[in-house]
C-alpha positions as CSV (number, residue, x, y, z in Angstrom):
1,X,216.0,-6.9,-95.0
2,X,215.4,-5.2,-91.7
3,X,212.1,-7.7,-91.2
4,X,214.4,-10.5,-91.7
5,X,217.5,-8.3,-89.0
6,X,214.4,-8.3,-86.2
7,X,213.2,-11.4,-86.4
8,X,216.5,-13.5,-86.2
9,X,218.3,-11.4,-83.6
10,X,215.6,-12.4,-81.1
11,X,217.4,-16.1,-81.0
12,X,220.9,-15.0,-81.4
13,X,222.6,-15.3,-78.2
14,X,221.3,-18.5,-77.5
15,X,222.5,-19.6,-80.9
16,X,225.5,-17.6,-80.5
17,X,226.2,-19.5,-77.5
18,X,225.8,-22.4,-79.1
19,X,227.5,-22.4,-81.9
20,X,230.8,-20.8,-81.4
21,X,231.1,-20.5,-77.2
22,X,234.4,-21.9,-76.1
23,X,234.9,-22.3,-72.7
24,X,236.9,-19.9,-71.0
25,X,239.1,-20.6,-68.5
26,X,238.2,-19.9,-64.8
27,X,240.2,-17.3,-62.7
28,X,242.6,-18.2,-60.7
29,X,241.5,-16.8,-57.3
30,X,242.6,-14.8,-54.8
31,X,246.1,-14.8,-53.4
32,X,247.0,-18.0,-51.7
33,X,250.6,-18.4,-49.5
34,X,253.3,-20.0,-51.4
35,X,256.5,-22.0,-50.5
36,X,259.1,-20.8,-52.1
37,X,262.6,-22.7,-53.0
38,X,265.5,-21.1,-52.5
39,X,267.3,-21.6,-55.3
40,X,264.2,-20.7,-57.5
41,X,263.5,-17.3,-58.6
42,X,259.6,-16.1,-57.5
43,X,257.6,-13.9,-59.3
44,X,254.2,-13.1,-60.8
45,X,252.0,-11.9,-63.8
46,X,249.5,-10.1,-62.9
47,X,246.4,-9.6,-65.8
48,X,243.3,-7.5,-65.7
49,X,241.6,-10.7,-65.6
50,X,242.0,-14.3,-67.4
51,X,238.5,-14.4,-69.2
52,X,240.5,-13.3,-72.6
53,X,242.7,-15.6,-74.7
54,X,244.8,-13.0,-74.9
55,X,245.7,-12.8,-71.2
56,X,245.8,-16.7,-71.0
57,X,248.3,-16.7,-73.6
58,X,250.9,-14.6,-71.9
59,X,250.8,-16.0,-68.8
60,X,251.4,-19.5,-70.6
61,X,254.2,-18.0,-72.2
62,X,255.3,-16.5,-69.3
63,X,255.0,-19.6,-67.3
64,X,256.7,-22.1,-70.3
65,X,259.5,-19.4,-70.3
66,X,259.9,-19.5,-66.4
67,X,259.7,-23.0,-65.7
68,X,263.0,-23.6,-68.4
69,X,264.5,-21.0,-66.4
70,X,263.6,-23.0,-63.1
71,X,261.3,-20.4,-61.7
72,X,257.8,-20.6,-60.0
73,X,255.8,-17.7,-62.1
74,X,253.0,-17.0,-60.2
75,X,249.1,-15.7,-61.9
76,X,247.0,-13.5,-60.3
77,X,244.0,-12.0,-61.9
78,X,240.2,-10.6,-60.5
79,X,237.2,-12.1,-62.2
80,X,236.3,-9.1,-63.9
81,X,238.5,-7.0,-66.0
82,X,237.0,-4.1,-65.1
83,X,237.7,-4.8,-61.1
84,X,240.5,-2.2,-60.7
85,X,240.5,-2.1,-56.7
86,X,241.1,-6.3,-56.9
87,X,243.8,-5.9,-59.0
88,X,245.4,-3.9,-56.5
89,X,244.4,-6.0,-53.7
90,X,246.2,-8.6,-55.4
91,X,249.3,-6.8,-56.1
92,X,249.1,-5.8,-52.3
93,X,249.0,-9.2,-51.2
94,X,251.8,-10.5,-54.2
95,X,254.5,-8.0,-52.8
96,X,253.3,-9.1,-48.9
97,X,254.2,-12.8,-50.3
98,X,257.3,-12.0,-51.2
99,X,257.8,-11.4,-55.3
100,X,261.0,-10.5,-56.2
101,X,259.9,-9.4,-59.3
102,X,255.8,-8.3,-61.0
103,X,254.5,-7.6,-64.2
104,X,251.2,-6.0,-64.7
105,X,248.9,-5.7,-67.3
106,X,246.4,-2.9,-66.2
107,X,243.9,-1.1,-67.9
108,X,243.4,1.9,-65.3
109,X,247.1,3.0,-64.8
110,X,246.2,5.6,-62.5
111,X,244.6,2.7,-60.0
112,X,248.0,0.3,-59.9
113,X,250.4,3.9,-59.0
114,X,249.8,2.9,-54.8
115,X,251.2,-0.2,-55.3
116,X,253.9,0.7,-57.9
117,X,254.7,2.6,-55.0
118,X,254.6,0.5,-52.5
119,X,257.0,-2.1,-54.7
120,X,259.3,0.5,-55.2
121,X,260.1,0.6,-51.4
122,X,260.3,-2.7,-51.9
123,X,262.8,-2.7,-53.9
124,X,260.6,-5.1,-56.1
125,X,261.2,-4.7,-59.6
126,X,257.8,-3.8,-61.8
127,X,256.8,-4.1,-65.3
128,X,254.2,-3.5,-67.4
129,X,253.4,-6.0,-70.5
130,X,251.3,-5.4,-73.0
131,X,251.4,-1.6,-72.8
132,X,254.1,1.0,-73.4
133,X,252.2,4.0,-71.8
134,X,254.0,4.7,-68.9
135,X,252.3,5.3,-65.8
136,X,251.3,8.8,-64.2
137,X,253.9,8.1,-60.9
138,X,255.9,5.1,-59.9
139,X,259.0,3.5,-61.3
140,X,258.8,1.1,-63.8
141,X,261.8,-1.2,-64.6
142,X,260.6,-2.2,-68.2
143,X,257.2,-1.7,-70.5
144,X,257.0,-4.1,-72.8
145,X,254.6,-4.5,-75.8
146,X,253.6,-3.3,-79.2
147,X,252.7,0.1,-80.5
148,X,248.9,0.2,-79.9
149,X,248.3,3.5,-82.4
150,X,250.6,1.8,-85.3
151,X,249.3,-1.6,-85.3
152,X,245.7,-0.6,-85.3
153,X,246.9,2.4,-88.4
154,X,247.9,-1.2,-89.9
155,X,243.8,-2.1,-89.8
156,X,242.4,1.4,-90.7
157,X,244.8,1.0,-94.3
158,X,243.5,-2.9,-94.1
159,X,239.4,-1.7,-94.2
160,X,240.7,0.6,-97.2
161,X,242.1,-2.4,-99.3
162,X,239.2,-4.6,-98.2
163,X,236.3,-1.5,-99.6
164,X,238.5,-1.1,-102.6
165,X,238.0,-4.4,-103.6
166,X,234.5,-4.9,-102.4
167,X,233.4,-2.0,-104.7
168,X,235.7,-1.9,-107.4
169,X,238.1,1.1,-106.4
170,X,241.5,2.2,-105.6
171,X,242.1,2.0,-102.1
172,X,242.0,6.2,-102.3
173,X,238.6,6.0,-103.7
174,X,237.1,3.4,-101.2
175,X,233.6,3.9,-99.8
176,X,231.8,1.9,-97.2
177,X,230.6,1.9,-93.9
178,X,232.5,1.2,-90.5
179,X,231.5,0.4,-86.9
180,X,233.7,0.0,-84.0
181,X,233.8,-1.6,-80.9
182,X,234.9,-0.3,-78.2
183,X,236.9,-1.9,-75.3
184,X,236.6,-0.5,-71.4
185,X,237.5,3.1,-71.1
186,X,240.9,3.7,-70.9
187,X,244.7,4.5,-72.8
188,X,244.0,1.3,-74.5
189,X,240.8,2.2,-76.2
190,X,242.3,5.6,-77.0
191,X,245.6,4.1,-79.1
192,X,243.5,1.3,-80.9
193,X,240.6,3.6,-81.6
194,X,242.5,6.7,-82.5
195,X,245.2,4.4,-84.4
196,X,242.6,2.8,-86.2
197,X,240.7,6.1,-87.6
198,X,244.0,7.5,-88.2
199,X,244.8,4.5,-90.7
200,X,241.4,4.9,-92.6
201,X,242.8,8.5,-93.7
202,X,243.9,6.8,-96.4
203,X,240.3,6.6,-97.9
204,X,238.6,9.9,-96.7
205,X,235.3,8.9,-97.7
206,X,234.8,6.0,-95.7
207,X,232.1,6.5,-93.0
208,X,232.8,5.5,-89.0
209,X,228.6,4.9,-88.5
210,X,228.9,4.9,-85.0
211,X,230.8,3.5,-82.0
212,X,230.3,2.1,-79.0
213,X,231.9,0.0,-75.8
214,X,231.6,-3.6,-75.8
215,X,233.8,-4.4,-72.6
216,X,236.3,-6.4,-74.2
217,X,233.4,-9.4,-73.9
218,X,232.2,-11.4,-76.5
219,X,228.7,-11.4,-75.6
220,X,228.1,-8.0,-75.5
221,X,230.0,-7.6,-78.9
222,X,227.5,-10.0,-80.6
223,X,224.5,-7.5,-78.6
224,X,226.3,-4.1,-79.8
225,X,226.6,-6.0,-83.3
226,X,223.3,-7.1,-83.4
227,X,222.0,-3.1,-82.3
228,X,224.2,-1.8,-84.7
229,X,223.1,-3.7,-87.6
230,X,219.2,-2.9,-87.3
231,X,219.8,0.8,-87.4
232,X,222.5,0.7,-89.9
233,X,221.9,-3.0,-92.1
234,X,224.3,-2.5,-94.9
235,X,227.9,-2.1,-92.3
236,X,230.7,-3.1,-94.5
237,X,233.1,-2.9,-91.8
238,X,233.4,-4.1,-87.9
239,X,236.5,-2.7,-86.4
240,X,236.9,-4.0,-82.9
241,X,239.4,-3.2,-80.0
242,X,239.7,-6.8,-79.0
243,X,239.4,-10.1,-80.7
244,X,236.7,-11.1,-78.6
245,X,234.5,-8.7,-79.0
246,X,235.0,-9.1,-83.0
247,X,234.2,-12.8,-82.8
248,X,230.7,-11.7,-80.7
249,X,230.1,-8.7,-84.0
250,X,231.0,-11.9,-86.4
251,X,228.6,-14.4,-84.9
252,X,226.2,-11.3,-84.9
253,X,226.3,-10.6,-88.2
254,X,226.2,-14.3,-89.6
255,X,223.0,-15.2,-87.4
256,X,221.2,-12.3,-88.7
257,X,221.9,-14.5,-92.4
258,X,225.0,-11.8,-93.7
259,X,227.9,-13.9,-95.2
260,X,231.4,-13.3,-93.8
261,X,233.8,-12.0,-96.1
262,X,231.1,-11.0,-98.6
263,X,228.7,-9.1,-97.0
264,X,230.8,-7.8,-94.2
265,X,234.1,-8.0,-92.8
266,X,235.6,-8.2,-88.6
267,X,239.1,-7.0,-88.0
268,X,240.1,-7.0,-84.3
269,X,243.4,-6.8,-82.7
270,X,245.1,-9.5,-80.5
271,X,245.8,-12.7,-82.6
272,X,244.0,-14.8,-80.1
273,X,243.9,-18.9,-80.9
274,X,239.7,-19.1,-81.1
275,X,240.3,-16.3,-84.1
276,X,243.0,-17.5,-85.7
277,X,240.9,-20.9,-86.2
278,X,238.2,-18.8,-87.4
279,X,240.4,-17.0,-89.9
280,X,241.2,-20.5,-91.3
281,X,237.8,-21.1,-91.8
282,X,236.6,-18.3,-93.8
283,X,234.5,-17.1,-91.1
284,X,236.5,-14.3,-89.3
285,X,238.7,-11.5,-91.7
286,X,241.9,-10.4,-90.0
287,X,243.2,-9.8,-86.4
288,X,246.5,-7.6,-86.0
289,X,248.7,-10.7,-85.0
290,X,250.6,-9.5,-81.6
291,X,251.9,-13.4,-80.3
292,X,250.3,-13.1,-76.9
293,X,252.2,-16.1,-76.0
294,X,255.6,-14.6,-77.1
295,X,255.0,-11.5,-75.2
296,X,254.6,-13.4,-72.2
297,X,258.1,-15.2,-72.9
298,X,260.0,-11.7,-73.5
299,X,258.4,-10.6,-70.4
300,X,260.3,-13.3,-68.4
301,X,263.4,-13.1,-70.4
302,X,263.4,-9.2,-69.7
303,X,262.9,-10.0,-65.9
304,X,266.1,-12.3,-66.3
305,X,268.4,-10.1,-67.7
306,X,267.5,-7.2,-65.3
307,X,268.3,-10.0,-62.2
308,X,271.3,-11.1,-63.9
309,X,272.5,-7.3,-63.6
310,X,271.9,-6.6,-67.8
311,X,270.8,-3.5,-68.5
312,X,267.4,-3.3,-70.1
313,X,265.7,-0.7,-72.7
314,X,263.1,0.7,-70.7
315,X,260.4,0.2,-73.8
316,X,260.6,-2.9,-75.2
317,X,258.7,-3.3,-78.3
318,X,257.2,-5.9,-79.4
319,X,256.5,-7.0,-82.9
320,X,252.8,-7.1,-84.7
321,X,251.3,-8.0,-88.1
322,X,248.4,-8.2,-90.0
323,X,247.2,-11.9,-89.9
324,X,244.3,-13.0,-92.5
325,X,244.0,-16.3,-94.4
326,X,247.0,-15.8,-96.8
327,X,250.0,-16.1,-93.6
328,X,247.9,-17.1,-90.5
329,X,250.0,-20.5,-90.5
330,X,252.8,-18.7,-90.9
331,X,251.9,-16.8,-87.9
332,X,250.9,-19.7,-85.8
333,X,254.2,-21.3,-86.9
334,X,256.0,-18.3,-85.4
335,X,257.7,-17.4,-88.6
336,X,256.2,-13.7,-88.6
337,X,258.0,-12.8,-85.0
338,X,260.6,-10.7,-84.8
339,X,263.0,-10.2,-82.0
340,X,261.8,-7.3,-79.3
341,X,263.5,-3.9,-79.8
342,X,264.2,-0.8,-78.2
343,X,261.1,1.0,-78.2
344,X,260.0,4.5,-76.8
345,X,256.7,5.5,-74.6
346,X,253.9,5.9,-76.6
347,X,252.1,8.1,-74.9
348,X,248.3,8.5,-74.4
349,X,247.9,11.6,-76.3
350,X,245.8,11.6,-79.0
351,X,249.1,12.0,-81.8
352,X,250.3,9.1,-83.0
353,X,253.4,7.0,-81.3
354,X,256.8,8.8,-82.3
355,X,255.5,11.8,-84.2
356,X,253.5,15.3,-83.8
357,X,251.3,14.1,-86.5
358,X,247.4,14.4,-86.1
359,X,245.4,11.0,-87.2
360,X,243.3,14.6,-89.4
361,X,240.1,12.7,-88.6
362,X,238.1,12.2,-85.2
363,X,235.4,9.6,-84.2
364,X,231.7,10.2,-84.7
């Protein structure tokens, strides 16, 4: 088996490449002066970068939502997700434009508190999507987003049910082997990661093999994969951060002649389009669902009632689920969203969201 993992992963990325590579879509640039009508509300979204699905999909949602409303939703993200001093150039150069409101997905909070600032004095209102971790400094008119640590527990019970029945166990009883990817360093990583091991307490003998970053990129998921496997062949159990990073430990594992689903399972969080189709054809296991595209539409709907004078939760959370092949239409279809609620900070820690509980189990 390991003769047969070293010869094929010589030609797996540019099969890799071939085989499941969808295009992604290009960034949209630096800053560029904008006429803006009067009557028309002007604000922006502002990603760590656009080469996810996942960041595509909310500003899609945010756009569709703003252009019923009869606003001009500006997009703004660096090439690189890990370009933290763009981001803030680009925030710097939103506010000089004019905003009158911003949104901001970052994943260095620390690095966006200087312009937090500077929209403050401003008197530009700022929000964060896709994170309710509120930032060191600054004032922040809404977070909105789902519970990183609680979602990913969702996956950690998930891996128990899938060993259980892989082996021929109660979920309690469950043995197998994990790996996870990890995303850039940040609070992020910390709630999916700690979230995630937390979950798999649930079956205590259950090994984490090892873990490492994969950038959020699917390319150097199918290389950590591919590592991964030729130490460690028999891996039940790829856990990643993001869904693009799963699909690169997925295309991995099948080029090196493992059979999805059988052999080995991928559960990632994000409910990205590219995985959902993958899901429907029995060649990806489960993503923890979070509507990217819905998050982007409560993000301008929360925007909207804060200019119309409403008062707004502060945390607004956001629904997720557990999306395999038994309610992945239903997912798609939107039947599985639930309104936003009010939420509260979940805070980067190391306890889980809400509660002075320990997860009882650290990472390798």
């Amino acid at each position: 088996m390991q003769r047969k993992l070293r010869l094929a992963a010589a030609g797996i990325f540019t099969l890799a490449v071939l085989a499941w590579m969808v295009s992604k879509p290009p960034d949209t640039g630096p800053a560029r002066e904008i006429e803006t009508p009067g009557n028309f509300h002007f604000v922006a979204i502002v990603p760590p970068g656009m080469t996810s699905p996942f960041h595509v999909a909310i500003s899609e949602g945010a756009r569709t939502d703003g252009a019923r409303l009869g606003w001009r939703v500006e997009v703004q993200a660096t090439a690189s997700e890990s370009d933290f001093a763009g981001q803030v150039t680009l925030i710097q150069q939103l506010l000089e434009m004019g905003v009158e409101a911003i949104s901001i997905n970052s994943l260095q909070a620390d690095a966006i508190v200087p312009v937090v600032r500077a929209a403050n004095v401003k008197n530009v209102p700022v929000f964060i999507h896709n994170s309710l971790t509120p930032l060191p400094e600054g004032d922040i008119t809404a977070y909105i987003g789902y519970d990183q640590w609680r979602g990913a527990a969702k996956l950690g019970e998930y891996t128990c049910n899938l060993l259980a029945e892989k082996y021929g166990t109660t979920p309690e009883q469950a043995t197998g082997k994990v790996y996870i990817l990890l995303g850039i360093e940040g609070f992020h990583v910390h709630r999916r990661t700690q979230g995630y091991i937390a979950g798999l307490s649930r079956c205590p003998a259950v090994q984490i093999v090892g873990e490492q970053t994969a950038e959020w990129d699917r390319e150097m998921g199918a290389n950590v994969a591919t590592a991964a496997l030729q130490r460690t062949p028999d891996i039940d159990v790829f856990y990643s951060n993001s869904d693009e990073m799963g699909i690169g430990a997925a295309l991995a594992a099948e080029h090196l002649g493992l059979r999805i689903n059988r052999d080995f399972f991928v559960l990632s969080i994000d409910g990205n389009s590219p995985t959902l189709d993958l899901i429907r054809a029995d060649r990806y296991t489960a993503t923890l669902g979070v509507d990217p595209m819905r998050m982007g539409q409560t993000v301008i709907d929360t925007m909207n009632r804060v200019m119309n004078g409403e008062d707004v939760p502060q945390f607004v959370l956001t629904p997720s689920i557990v999306v395999d092949a038994t309610n992945v239409d239903a997912y798609v279809a939107g039947d599985t969203w639930t309104p936003p609620v009010a939420g509260s900070p979940e805070l980067d820690n190391g306890l889980p969201s809400g509660s002075e509980e320990t997860s009882g189990r650290t990472p390798p």
